[in-house]
Each structure stands twice: as C-alpha cells, then as structure tokens.
C-alpha positions in Angstrom: 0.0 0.0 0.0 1.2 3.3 -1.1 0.2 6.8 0.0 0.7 10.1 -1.5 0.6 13.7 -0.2 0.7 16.7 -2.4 1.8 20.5 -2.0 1.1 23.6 -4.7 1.6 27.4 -4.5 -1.5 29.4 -4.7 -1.3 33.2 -4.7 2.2 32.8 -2.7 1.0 30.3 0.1 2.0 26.7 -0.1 -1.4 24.7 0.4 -2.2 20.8 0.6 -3.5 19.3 -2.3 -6.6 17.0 -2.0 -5.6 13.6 -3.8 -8.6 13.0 -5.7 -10.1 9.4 -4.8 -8.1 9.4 -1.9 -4.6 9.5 -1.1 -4.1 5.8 -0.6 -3.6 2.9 -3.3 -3.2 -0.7 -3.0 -0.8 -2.7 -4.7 -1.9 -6.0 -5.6 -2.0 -9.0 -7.9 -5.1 -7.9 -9.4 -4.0 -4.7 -10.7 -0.6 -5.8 -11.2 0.8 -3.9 -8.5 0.7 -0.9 -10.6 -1.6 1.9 -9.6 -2.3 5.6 -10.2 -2.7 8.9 -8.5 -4.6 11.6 -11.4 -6.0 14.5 -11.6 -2.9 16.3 -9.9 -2.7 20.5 -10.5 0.2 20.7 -12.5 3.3 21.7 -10.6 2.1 20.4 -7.6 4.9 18.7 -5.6 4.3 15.1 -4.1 5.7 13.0 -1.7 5.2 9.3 -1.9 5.3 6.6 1.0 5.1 2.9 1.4 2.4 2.3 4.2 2.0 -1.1 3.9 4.9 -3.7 3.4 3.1 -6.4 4.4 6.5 -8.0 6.0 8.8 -7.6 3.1 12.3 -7.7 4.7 12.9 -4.0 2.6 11.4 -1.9 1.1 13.2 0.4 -1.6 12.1 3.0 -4.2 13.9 2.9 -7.1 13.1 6.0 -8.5 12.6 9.8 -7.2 9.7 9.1 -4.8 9.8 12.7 -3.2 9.6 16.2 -4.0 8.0 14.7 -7.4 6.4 17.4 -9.7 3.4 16.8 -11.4 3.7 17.9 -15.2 0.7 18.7 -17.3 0.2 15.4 -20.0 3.4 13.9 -18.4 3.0 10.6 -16.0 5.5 10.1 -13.8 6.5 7.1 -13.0 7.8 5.8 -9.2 9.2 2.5 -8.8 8.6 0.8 -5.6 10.5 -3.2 -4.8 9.8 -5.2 -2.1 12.1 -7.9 -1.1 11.1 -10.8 0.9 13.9 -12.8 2.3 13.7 -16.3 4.0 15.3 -18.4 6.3 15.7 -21.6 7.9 16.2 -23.3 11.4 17.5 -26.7 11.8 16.6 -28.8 15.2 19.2 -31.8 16.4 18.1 -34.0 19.3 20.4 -36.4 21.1 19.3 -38.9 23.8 21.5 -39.0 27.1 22.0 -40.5 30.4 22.1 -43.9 32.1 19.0 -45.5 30.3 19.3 -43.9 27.2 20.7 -46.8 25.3 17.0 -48.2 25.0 15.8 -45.3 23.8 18.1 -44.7 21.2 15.6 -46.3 18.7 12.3 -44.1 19.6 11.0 -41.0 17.6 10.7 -38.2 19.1 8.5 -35.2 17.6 8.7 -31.6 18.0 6.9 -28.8 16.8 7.9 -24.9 15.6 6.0 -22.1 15.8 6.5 -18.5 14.6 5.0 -15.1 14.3 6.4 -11.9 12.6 5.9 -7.9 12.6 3.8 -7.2 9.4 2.5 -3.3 9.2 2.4 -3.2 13.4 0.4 -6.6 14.1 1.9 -9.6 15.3 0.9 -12.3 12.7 1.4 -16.2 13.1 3.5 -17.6 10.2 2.7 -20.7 8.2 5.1 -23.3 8.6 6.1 -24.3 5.3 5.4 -28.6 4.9 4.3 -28.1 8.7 5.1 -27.3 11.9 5.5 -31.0 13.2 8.0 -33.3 12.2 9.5 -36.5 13.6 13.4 -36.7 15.2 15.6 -39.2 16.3 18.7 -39.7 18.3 21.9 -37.4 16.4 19.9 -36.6 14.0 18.5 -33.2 12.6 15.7 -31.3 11.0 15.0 -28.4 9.1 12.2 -25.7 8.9 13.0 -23.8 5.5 11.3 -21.0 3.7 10.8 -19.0 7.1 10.2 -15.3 6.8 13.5 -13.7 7.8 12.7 -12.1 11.6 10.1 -14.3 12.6 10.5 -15.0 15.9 10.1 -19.0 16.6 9.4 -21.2 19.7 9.9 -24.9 19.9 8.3 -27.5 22.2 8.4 -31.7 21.6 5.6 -32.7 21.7 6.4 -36.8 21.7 9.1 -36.6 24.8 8.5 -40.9 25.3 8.8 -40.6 29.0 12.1 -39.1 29.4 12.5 -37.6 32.6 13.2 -34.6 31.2 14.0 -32.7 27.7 16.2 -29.5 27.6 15.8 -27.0 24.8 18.0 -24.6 24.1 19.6 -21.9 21.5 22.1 -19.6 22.1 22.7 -21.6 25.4 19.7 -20.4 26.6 15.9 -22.5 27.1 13.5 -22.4 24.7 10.5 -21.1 24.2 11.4 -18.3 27.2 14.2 -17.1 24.1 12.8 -17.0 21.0 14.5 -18.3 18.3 14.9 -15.6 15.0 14.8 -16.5 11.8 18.0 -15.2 9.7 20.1 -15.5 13.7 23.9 -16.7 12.4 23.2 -19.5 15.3 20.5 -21.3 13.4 20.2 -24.5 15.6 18.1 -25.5 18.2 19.3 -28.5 20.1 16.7 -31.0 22.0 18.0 -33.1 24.8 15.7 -36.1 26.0 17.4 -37.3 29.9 16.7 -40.8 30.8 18.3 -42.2 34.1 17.3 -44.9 36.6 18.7 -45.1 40.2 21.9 -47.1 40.2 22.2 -49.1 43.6 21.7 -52.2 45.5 18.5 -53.9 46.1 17.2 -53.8 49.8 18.7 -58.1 50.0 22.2 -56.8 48.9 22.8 -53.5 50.8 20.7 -55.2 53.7 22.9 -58.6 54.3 26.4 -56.6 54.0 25.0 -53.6 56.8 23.6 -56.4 58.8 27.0 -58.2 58.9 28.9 -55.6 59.5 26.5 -54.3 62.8 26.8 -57.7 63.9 30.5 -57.5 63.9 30.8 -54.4 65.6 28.5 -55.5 68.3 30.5 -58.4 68.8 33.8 -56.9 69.1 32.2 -54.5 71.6 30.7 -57.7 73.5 34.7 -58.9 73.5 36.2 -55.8 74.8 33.2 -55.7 78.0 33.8 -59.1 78.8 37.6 -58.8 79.2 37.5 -55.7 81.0 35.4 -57.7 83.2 37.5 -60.6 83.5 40.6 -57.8 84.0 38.5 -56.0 86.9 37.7 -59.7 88.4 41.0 -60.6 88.3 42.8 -57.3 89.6 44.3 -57.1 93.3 41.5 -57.7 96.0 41.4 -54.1 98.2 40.3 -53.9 102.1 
C-alpha cells in the first residue's frame, strides 16, 4: 500500500492538495501492483510513502519518490521493490543419560511455531510442509522458507517418558528465548534425559549392613567381657 501527499503554491502560500479518490492505493496481484494517482494540478509537488509492506524484509524506491512534480500530460513514474527474504532453522536431538541406550531407537516429535511484525500486528506464520516433524537420536531437521525475523518457539511434543527434555539456543531454554529467523546460530538443540537409580536392592545392601552391625556389636561384646574378667581378676582391696 502506497500513500501520497501533495503541495502547490497558490497566490504565494504553499497549500495541501486533496488527492482526488483518496490519497491511498493498493498494490496487488489484481492490478498488477501498478496503480495511479490523477487529476494532480500541475506543478504540484508530491511526496510518496510505502504504508504497507506487508512484511517484506525491505522496502526500496527505485526512483525519485519525493519532492515529485506533477507535469501537465506527463506521467510520472515511481518504482517501488519489495524484497522478501527467507530463512531456515534446523533442530538436532540427542538422547543422554544412564538409560538412554533403550531409547536410542524411539522417535521423538517436536513442533515450531513462529509469528512476525507485518505493518504493526503480530501475525502467526505458516510453517512451510508443517510445523511438526519426527526426530531421532543425532539426527536433525529443518524448517525452510521462514520469513527472515520471525521470531520462533519450539516444544516436543512426543518426549517418550524421558524424565526430562532440555531445549536450548544460544545456550539459553527455549521457548522463554525465542529463536529468530536469519540469527547466524541457526540450531536448536533437544535433549531427551533418561536415568534410573543405580544401587543395591534392599537383599544386597541389607545382608552386607547387617553383617557388619553384627561385627561391631561383637567386638564390643569382647572388649566388655575382658575388661570384666581384668577387673575380676585385679588385686582384691580392704
């Protein structure tokens, strides 16, 4: 969307113009993203904006696009290019801890969302070929074709009972940092913990303590009775 505001001299004074059927056009595939501003006083002097860039990563005029006079029978022409850049984020998982060897096999899924800027509202992006996709141990994904700035959260959303799953970029959790688009650090490592306790069971560590109480109460009983015996057998005293 493109705006326009005009200026002329009359009788000495510098006066708006009124842009006749408004001062705003839309650019679109339907009118080939060409449109037209007439009926201008000649001389006038105008000023052309872009208003709406609908999220193109720039925006540029190519041509004069202010202080443009208007000449009588002459159209004047003002190119305007939007570029829209794209990105991608990749995701790697790995699968650690104590248990994890039996879980090396299962999949895993995780799922990106984003939203971007466009003209003041935040709008949610469509994930190209989805949001969801499937991830095993050491391997990785990629989200392509993401608008460049988006700002992206992930979460996994298949965890298979690990005891816990850590998710981080930049060395920082995610979704609390959101993840953007175009960011040299483009990865976004999962981490899927599983540990058991590692330890006797209550037979093993129970026989061993019980032993070794035993022991130390019998040594105790030894010492007591030959103190005894030494006492009994000490010098009788009047």
């Amino acid at each position: 969307e493109v705006t326009a505001s005009c200026t002329r001299v009359v009788n000495g004074a510098t006066v708006a113009v009124v842009i006749p059927d408004g001062s705003t056009r839309e650019l679109n595939a339907g009118n080939g993203y060409a449109s037209s501003f007439e009926n201008l006083p000649t001389d006038a002097l105008c000023d052309v904006i872009e208003s709406k860039t609908h999220g193109a990563t720039t925006a540029t005029f190519d041509t004069v696009s202010t202080g443009v006079r208007v000449i009588a029978g002459v159209p004047t022409v003002v190119k305007l290019t939007n570029e829209f850049d794209v990105g991608f984020i990749t995701v790697d998982n790995v699968v650690t801890g104590n248990d994890a060897k039996r879980h090396l096999p299962d999949t895993y899924d995780v799922v990106l969302t984003c939203t971007q800027l466009i003209d003041g509202v935040v709008t949610p992006v469509d994930i190209p070929d989805g949001a969801t996709r499937d991830i095993w141990h050491k391997t990785s994904i990629t989200y392509d074709n993401l608008p460049l700035g988006a700002s992206c959260s992930l979460v996994e959303s298949v965890q298979n009972k690990a005891q816990s799953v850590i998710i981080t970029w930049h060395g920082m959790p995610v979704p609390r940092n959101a993840v953007t688009v175009g960011d040299p650090d483009f990865v976004i490592h999962v981490v899927n913990v599983y540990n058991i306790v590692l330890g006797y069971t209550g037979v093993e560590v129970g026989l061993p303590l019980l032993l070794s109480v035993l022991a130390l109460l019998l040594g105790l009983g030894i010492v007591v009775v030959q103190y005894f015996r030494r006492r009994r057998s000490g010098p009788l005293e009047n």
